[in-house]
C-alpha positions in Angstrom: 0.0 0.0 0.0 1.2 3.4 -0.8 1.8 5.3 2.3 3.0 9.4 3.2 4.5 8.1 6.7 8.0 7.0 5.6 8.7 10.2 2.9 9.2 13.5 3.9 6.8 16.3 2.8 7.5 18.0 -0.3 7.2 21.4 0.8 9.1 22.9 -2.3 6.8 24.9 -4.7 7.8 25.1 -8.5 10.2 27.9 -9.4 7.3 30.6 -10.0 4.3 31.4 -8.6 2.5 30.9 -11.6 3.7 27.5 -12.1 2.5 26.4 -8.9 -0.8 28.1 -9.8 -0.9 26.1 -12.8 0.3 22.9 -11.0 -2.7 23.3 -8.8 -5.3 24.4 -11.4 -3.9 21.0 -13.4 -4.5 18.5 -10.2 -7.7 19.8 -9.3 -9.0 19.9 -12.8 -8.2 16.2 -13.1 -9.6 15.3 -9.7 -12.4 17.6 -10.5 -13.1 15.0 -13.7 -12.4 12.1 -11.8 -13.7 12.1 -8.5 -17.0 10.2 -8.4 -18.7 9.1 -5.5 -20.0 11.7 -3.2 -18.0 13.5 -0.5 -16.6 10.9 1.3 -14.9 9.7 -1.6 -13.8 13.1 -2.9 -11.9 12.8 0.5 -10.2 9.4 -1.0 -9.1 10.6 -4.2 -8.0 14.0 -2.1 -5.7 11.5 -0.2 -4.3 9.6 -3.1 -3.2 12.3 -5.3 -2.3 15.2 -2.4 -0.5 12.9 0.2 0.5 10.0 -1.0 1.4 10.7 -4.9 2.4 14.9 -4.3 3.4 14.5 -0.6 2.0 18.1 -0.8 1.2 17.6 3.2 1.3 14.4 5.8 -1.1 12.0 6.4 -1.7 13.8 9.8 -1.5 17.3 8.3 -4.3 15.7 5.8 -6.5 14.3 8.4 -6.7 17.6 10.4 -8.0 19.2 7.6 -11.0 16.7 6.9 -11.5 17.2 10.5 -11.8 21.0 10.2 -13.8 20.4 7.4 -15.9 18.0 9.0 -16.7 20.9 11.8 -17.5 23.5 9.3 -21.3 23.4 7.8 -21.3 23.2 4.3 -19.2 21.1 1.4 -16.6 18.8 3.8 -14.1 18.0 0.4 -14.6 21.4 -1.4 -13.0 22.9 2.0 -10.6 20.3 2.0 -9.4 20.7 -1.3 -9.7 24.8 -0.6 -7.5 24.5 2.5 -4.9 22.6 0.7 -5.1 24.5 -2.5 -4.0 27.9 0.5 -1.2 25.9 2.1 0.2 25.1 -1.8 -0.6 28.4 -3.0 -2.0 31.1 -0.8 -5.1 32.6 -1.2 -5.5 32.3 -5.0 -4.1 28.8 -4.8 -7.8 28.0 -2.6 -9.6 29.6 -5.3 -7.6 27.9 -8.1 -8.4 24.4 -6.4 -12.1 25.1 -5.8 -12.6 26.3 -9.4 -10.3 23.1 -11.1 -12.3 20.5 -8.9 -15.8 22.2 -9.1 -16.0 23.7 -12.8 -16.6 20.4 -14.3 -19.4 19.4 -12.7 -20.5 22.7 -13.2 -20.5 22.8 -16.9 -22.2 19.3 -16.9 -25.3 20.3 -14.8 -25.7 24.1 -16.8 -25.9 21.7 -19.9 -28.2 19.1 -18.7 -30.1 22.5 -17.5 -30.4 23.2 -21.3 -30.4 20.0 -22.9 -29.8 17.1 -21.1 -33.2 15.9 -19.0 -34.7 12.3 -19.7 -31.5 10.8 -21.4 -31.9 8.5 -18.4 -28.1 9.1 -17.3 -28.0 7.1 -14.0 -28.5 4.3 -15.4 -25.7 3.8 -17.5 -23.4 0.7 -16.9 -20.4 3.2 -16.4 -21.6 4.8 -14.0 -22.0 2.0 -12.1 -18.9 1.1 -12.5 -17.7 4.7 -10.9 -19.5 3.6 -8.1 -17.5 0.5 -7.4 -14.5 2.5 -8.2 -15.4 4.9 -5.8 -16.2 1.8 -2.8 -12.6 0.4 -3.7 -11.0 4.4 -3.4 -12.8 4.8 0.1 -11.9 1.2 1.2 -8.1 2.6 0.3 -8.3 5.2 2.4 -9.7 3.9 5.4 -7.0 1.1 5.6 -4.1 3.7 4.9 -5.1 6.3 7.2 -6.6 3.8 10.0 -2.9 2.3 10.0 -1.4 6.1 10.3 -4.1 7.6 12.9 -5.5 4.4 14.9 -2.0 2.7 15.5 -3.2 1.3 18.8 -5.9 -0.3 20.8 -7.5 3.2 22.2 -7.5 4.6 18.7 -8.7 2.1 16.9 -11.4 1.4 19.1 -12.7 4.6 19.0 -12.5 4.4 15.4 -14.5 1.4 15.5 -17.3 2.6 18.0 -17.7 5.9 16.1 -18.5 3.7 13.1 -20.6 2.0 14.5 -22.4 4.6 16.2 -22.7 6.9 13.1 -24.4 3.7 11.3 -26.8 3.2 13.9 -27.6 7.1 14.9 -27.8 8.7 11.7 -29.0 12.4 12.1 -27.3 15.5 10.2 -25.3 16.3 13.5 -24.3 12.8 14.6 -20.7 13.4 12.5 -20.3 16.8 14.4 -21.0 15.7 18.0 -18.4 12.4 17.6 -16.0 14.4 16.6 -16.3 16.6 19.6 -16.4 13.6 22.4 -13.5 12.2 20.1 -11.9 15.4 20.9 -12.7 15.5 24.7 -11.2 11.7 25.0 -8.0 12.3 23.0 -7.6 15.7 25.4 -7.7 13.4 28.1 -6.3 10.3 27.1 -2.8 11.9 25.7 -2.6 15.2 27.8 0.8 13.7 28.9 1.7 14.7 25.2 2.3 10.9 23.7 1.1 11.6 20.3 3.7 12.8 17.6 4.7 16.3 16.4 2.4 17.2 13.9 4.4 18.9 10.5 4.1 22.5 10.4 1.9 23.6 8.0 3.0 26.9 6.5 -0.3 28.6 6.2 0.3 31.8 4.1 -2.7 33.8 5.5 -2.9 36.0 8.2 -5.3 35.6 11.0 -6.3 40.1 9.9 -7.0 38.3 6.9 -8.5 35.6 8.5 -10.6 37.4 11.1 -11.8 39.5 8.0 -13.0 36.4 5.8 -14.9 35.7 8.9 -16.6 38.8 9.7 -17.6 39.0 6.3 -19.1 35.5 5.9 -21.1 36.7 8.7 -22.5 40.4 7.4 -23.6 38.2 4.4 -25.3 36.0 6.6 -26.9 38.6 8.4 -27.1 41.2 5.4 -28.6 39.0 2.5 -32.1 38.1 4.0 -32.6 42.3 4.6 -31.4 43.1 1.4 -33.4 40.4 -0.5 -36.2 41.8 1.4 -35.8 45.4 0.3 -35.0 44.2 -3.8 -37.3 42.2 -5.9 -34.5 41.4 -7.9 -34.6 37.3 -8.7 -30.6 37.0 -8.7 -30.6 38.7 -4.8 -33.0 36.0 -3.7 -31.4 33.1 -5.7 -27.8 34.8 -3.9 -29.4 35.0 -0.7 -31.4 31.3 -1.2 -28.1 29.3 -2.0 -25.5 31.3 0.4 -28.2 30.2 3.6 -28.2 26.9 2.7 -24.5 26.8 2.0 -23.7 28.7 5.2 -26.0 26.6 7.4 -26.1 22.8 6.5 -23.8 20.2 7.9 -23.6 16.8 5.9 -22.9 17.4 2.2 -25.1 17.4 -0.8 -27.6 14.8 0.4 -28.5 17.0 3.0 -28.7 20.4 1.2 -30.7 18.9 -2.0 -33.5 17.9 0.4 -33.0 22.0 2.0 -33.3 23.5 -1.3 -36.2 21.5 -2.6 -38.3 23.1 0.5 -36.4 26.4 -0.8 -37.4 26.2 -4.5 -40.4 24.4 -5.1 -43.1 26.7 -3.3 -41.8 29.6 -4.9 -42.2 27.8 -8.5 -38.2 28.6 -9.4 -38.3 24.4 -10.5 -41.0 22.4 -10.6 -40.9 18.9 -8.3 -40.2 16.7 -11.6 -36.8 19.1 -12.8 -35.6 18.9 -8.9 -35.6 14.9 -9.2 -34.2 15.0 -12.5 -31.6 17.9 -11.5 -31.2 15.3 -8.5 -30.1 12.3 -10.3 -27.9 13.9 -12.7 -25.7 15.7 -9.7 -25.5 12.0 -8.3 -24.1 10.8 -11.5 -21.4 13.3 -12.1 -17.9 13.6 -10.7 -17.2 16.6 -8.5 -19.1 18.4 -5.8 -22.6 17.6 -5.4 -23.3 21.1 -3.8 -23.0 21.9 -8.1 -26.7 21.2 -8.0 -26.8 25.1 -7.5 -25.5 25.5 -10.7 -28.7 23.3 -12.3 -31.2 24.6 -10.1 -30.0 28.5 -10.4 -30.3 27.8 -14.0 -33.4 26.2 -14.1 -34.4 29.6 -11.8 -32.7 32.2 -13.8 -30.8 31.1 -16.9 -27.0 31.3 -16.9 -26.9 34.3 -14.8 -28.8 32.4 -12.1 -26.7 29.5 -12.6 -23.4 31.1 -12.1 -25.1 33.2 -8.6 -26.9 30.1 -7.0 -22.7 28.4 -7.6 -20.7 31.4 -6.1 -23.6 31.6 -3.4 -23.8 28.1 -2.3 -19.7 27.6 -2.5 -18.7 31.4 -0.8 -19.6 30.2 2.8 -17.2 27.2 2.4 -14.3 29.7 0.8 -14.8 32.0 3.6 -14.7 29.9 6.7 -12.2 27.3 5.9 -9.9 30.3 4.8 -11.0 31.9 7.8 -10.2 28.7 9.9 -6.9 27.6 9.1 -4.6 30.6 10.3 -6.0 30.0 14.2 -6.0 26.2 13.1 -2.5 25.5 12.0 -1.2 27.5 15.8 -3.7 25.2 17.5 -2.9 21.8 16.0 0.4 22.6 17.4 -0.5 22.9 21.3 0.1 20.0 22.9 -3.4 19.5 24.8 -4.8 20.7 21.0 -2.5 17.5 19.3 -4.5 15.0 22.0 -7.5 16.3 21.0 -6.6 16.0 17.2 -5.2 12.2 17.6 -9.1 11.4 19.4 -10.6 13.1 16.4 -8.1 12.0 13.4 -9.2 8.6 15.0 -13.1 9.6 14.8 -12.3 10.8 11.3 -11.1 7.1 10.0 -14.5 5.5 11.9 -16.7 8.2 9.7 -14.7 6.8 6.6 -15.5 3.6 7.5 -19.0 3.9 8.1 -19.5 5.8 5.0 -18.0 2.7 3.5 -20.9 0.9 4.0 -23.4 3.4 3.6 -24.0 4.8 1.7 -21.1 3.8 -0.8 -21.0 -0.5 -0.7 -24.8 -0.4 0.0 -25.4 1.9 -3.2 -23.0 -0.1 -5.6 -21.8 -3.6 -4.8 -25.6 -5.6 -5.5 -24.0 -8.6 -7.2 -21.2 -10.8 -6.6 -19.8 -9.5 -10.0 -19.6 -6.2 -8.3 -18.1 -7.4 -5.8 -15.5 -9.2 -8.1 -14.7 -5.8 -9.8 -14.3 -3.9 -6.2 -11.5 -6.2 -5.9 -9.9 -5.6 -9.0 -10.4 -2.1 -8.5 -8.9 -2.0 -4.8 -5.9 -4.6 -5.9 -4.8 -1.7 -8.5 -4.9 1.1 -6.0 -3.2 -0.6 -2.9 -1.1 -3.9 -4.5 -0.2 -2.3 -8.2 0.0 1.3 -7.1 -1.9 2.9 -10.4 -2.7 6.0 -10.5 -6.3 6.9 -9.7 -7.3 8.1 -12.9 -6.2 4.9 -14.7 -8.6 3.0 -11.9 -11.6 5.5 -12.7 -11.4 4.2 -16.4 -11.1 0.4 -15.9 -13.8 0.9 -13.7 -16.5 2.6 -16.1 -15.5 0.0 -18.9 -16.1 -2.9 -16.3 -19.2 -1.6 -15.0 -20.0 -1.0 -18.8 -19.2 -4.5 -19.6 -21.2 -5.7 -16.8 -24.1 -4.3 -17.8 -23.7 -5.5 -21.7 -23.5 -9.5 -20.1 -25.8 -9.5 -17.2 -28.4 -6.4 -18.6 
C-alpha cells in the first residue's frame, strides 16, 4: 500500500508562482473529472493524489484538515481541497483548487439545464462502475489512514465505536458531536503529550486576513435576507437562497438537495419533476454535489442564475475554511490541541469507514460480479500502485461491460 509516513513532505513549490498556480489548477482539474462518488470519496481521491502521490502535506496534516472540514457546515471535500489548494498556494491557490475541482461538474449540470433531462443518465453501466471505483477508493483510504491515525488499541477502538455509532444514529449532526467527544477523550487520554509532532503547515494567511473572511461571511449572513427583502430582484433572492443553505447545513449534498427542494419548489423557481431530475444527474457526475446550484439556479434564472446560485452556495465554504486555518495550523500545534486532534483523526477514520458501508457498498456492490470488480479495483490502488485516474477508467468499462452481459 502506498503510504506518506515513511517520505518526507515536499514542501518545495515550483520555481514561480504561476507555475504552482498552474500545477494546482492542473491536479484539481483532473480530480475535478475524476472524483466520483460523493463527499466521502472526494476525501479518497483528495488522499491519493495530495499525500501519497504529491506529498504536498502528511497524512496527519491531511487528516486535520477533513476534520476541520468535517466541523464547518457546508461542502466537507470542497473545504478540503480549498485548504490545501491555501497551504500550496495562498489565497488564489484555494480559489484555483475550488474552481479546477468544481467547474466540471459545473458545466455538466448548466448543460443538462439546457439540454440534457430524460436521457436516463443514472442508469448507464459506467456509471456503475464509478460507483464501485469509488467503494474500492474509500476502502483505500480507510485502511491507509486507519494504520497512520488508529495505531493502537484506544484509537482504533474509538474508530471502531464511532463507526458504528454513526451507522446506527444517523442524524445530520451525529458526525459533528463524535467528533467533539472524540476530541474531549483524546484531550484526556494523551494530555501527557504521547502523540507525535504534527508537521508544520506553512499557512500563508494571516489571521487580519482571517478574522476579515470571517466577519464578512457573517455580514452576508446577516445582510442578505434584509437586502433580499428590500429588492425584488430574482438573482438577490437566488444569492441570498443558496449562500443560507450553504452557510448553514452540515452533511454534504444529500442534505442540502432535500434543504433546497423546501427552498425552491413553493416559490415555483423548479417544478418537483426538474428537482428529481436535476437530482439524479448531480448523483451521476464527478465533482461536488453542492453543483446542483449550478442546475437549479439555471433552471431559476438562466445562466446568470446558474453562475449566482454556484458562487452563493460555494462562498460560505471559501470564507470559513480560509478563515479557519490561520488560528488552526497554531492550535494543531498545542500540545493538549495535538490530543485532541489524535481522538478526532481517530473519529475521522471511523466516519470513513462507516461511510464505506453506507451509503457507498450499500449503493454499488448488488452482485457478486460487483463485488468481483471492487476487488480488482482496490488490488490496483493498494497492491499495483496505479494511478487513480487509470482505476476510474477500468472501472466505467467494467461496470459497462457488466451491464452489456448481465443487462
Amino acid at each position: 500500500m502506498s503510504s506518506s509516513a515513511n517520505t518526507k513532505v515536499k514542501t518545495d513549490l515550483p520555481k514561480s508562482k504561476a507555475a504552482a498556480l498552474i500545477e494546482i489548477l492542473g491536479v484539481s482539474a483532473k480530480l475535478g473529472i475524476t472524483s466520483f462518488g460523493g463527499p466521502i470519496a472526494h476525501l479518497g481521491y483528495f488522499r491519493e493524489e495530495y499525500v501519497v502521490r504529491r506529498k504536498w502535506l502528511d497524512e496527519r496534516a491531511y487528516a486535520d484538515l477533513v476534520a476541520l472540514g468535517q466541523f464547518l457546515p457546508g461542502p466537507a471535500s470542497s473545504q478540503v481541497g480549498i485548504g490545501i489548494g491555501v497551504i500550496r498556494g495562498g489565497l488564489l491557490g484555494g480559489l484555483i483548487a475550488w474552481f479546477g475541482f468544481t467547474l466540471p461538474s459545473v458545466i455538466a449540470l448548466v448543460v443538462f439545464a439546457y439540454a440534457m433531462q430524460g436521457f436516463g443518465l443514472g442508469e448507464a453501466g459506467w456509471i456503475h462502475g464509478l460507483k464501485l471505483v469509488a467503494v474500492a477508493v474509500v476502502a483505500h483510504a480507510v485502511l491507509g489512514m486507519g494504520r497512520q491515525l488508529a495505531p493502537d488499541r484506544p484509537r482504533a477502538t474509538l474508530a471502531i465505536v464511532t463507526a458504528a455509532v454513526c451507522l446506527l444514529w444517523q442524524t445530520v449532526m451525529t458526525q459533528v458531536l463524535l467528533i467533539a467527544a472524540a476530541a474531549l477523550l483524546g484531550t484526556w487520554r494523551y494530555r501527557d503529550g504521547n502523540t507525535a509532532e504534527p508537521y508544520r503547515l506553512q499557512i500563508p494567511v494571516s489571521r487580519t486576513a482571517g478574522m476579515f473572511c470571517l466577519m464578512l461571511f457573517a455580514v452576508l449572513l446577516l445582510g442578505l435576507p434584509i437586502l433580499r427583502q428590500l429588492s425584488d430582484n430574482l438573482g438577490v433572492a437566488i444569492f441570498d437562497s443558496f449562500y443560507r443553505a450553504g452557510s448553514l447545513v452540515f452533511g454534504g449534498g444529500h442534505v442540502v438537495l432535500p434543504l433546497l427542494e423546501r427552498e425552491m419548489v413553493p416559490l415555483g423557481w423548479i417544478s418537483k419533476e426538474e428537482f428529481l431530475a436535476g437530482y439524479g444527474a448531480a448523483q451521476a457526475i464527478p465533482g461536488p454535489m453542492f453543483t446542483f446550484a449550478s442546475y437549479a439556479g439555471t433552471i431559476a434564472g438562466g445562466l446568470t442564475g446558474g453562475v449566482a446560485a454556484t458562487i452563493a452556495i460555494f462562498l460560505p465554504a471559501f470564507l470559513l475554511i480560509v478563515g479557519a486555518l490561520p488560528f488552526w495550523n497554531v492550535l494543531r500545534t498545542h500540545p493538549r490541541m495535538q490530543g485532541a486532534l489524535a481522538g478526532m483523526n481517530a473519529a475521522v477514520v471511523g466516519i470513513l469507514l462507516a461511510a464505506l458501508y453506507d451509503p457507498i457498498w450499500t449503493t454499488a456492490v448488488l452482485s457478486h460480479e460487483d463485488f468481483a470488480v471492487v476487488a480488482v479495483l482496490f488490488g490496483m490502488l493498494v497492491f499495483w500502485k496505479l494511478p487513480a485516474l487509470y482505476v476510474v477508467a477500468v472501472g466505467a468499462v467494467m461496470g459497462a461491460i457488466l451491464q452489456l452481459f448481465t443487462g
